[in-house]
C-alpha positions, 0 to 999 in steps of 0.5 A, a space after each residue: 289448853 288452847 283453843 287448837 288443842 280443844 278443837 283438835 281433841 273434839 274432833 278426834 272423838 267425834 271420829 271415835 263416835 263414828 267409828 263406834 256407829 260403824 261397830 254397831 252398824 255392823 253388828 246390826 247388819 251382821 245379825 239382822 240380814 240373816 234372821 228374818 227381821 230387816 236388816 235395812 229397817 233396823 239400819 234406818 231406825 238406828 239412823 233415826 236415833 242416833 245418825 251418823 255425822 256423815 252425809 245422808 248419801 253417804 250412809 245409803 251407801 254405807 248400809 248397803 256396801 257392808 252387805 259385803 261382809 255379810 255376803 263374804 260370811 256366806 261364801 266362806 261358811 259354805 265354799 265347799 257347797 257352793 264350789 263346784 270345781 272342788 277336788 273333793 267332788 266327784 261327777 254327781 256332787 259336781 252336778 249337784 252344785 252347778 244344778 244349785 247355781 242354775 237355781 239361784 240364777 232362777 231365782 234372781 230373774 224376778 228381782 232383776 227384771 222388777 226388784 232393782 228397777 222397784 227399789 230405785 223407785 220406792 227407796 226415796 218414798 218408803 223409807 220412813 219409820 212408819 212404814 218400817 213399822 207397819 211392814 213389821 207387824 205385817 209379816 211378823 203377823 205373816 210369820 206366825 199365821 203360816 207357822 201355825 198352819 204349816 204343813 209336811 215340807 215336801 222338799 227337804 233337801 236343796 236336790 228337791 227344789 225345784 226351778 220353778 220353785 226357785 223362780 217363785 222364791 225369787 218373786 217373793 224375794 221382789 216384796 223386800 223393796 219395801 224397807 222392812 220387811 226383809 229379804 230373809 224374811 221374804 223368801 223364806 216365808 216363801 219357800 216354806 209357803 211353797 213346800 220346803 223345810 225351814 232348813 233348805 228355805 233357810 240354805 237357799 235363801 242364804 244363797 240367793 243374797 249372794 249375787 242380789 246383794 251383791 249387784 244391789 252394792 255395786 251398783 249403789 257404790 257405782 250411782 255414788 261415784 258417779 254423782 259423789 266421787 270417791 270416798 274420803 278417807 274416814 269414810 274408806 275407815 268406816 266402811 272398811 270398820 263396818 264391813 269387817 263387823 259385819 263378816 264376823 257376826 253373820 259368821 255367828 248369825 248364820 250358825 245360829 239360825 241355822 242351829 236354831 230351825 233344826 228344832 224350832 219354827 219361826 214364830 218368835 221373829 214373827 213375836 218380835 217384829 210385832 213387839 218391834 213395830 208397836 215399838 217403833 210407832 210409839 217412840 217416833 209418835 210420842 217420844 222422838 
């Protein structure tokens, strides 16, 4: 075999690898968005341990645009709640859902005036290992202490949340700007700190991703053009590979969050966050 054969053989598996590393990215994306365990924190860790061969800038986008997947899940799992020109609603159903996205809406204010401009600041000094970690422990910690302490929900229904309710859920929202601790995570400790079911705590800040995820791959997308210009072409592959992982497993991930919350708590994320965050402390201290 020559020499350009041998190259050319090598270079081909190397895009296989990275394809592969598209695969599981997705699929970390995919179940990690919506289980209250950081999406963004289990995406870097991965990245720590076995990177992609692409470009550091490159993978900032890529984490973020195959959100889209994730968000695409939501929308297709829930379109006939979420559309309120639906033929099959009448006047109150109609109301009821505009009602909903007037809620969402209140509850992206905060991340809009303080999240975005916050993320900007700290995505460039909080993304390291340890402090993945130690938000972690942290609101694994959080997870279990509320849960024990948890009372009667008075909201039970998406109909019971209130605007300002989801205006406070929106401002814990504002927390995940830290890597690691979870958007998810976040808001639904939030809403079950403010009174609602883990289901509607679980349903609303389904919703409240879609347009704060989206902005937030816009204007990534639109900061990397800006500086990087357009994708190449393995690049478009990869995010296309992982942004389609990413739909397919959170179509499962949302199924079975919400599958399991009907008749369990959250303490076993809090478990594994802290399993995770000792975890990760150990191997980036002694083995990496």
């Amino acid at each position: 075999m020559c020499k350009g054969e041998k190259e050319k053989r090598r270079k081909e598996l190397m895009d296989f690898i990275e394809v592969i590393k598209a695969v599981i990215l997705g699929i970390i994306q995919g179940i990690t968005e919506w289980l209250p365990i950081s999406s963004t924190g289990h995406l870097i860790l991965f990245d720590n341990i076995w990177p992609m061969a692409s470009s550091p800038e490159f993978f900032e986008v890529f984490k973020v645009v195959i959100q889209f997947g994730s968000i695409l899940a939501v929308l297709v799992l829930f379109f006939d709640k979420l559309n309120p020109f639906s033929p099959k609603k009448g006047y109150r159903d109609k109301k009821e859902t505009f009602d909903l996205w007037k809620k969402v809406v209140a509850g992206c204010i905060p991340i809009v005036i303080v999240g975005l401009p916050l993320d900007m600041i700290l995505e460039d000094y909080l993304s390291g290992v340890y402090v993945i970690a130690a938000t972690l422990i942290l609101y694994g910690i959080a997870f279990i202490v509320i849960e024990s302490r948890a009372s009667v929900p008075s909201m039970n229904t998406l109909q019971d949340l209130t605007y300002k309710t989801a205006f406070f859920i929106g401002c814990f929202q504002v927390l995940a700007a830290i890597p690691g601790t979870s958007r998810s995570g976040a808001t639904i400790l939030g809403a079950v700190l403010l009174g609602c079911s883990r289901y509607v705590a679980s349903e609303f800040s389904f919703f409240l991703a879609v347009p704060v995820m989206a902005g937030a791959s816009g204007l990534k997308l639109l900061k990397y053009f800006l500086k990087e210009g357009m994708f190449s072409g393995p690049e478009w592959f990869l995010l296309i590979i992982g942004t389609l992982v990413s739909f397919i497993v959170s179509i499962f991930a949302i199924r079975l969050l919400l599958g399991y919350i009907r008749n369990h708590d959250f303490k076993v994320f809090g478990v594994y966050r802290i399993i995770l965050g000792i975890v990760v402390i150990i191997y980036f201290t002694f083995l990496a």
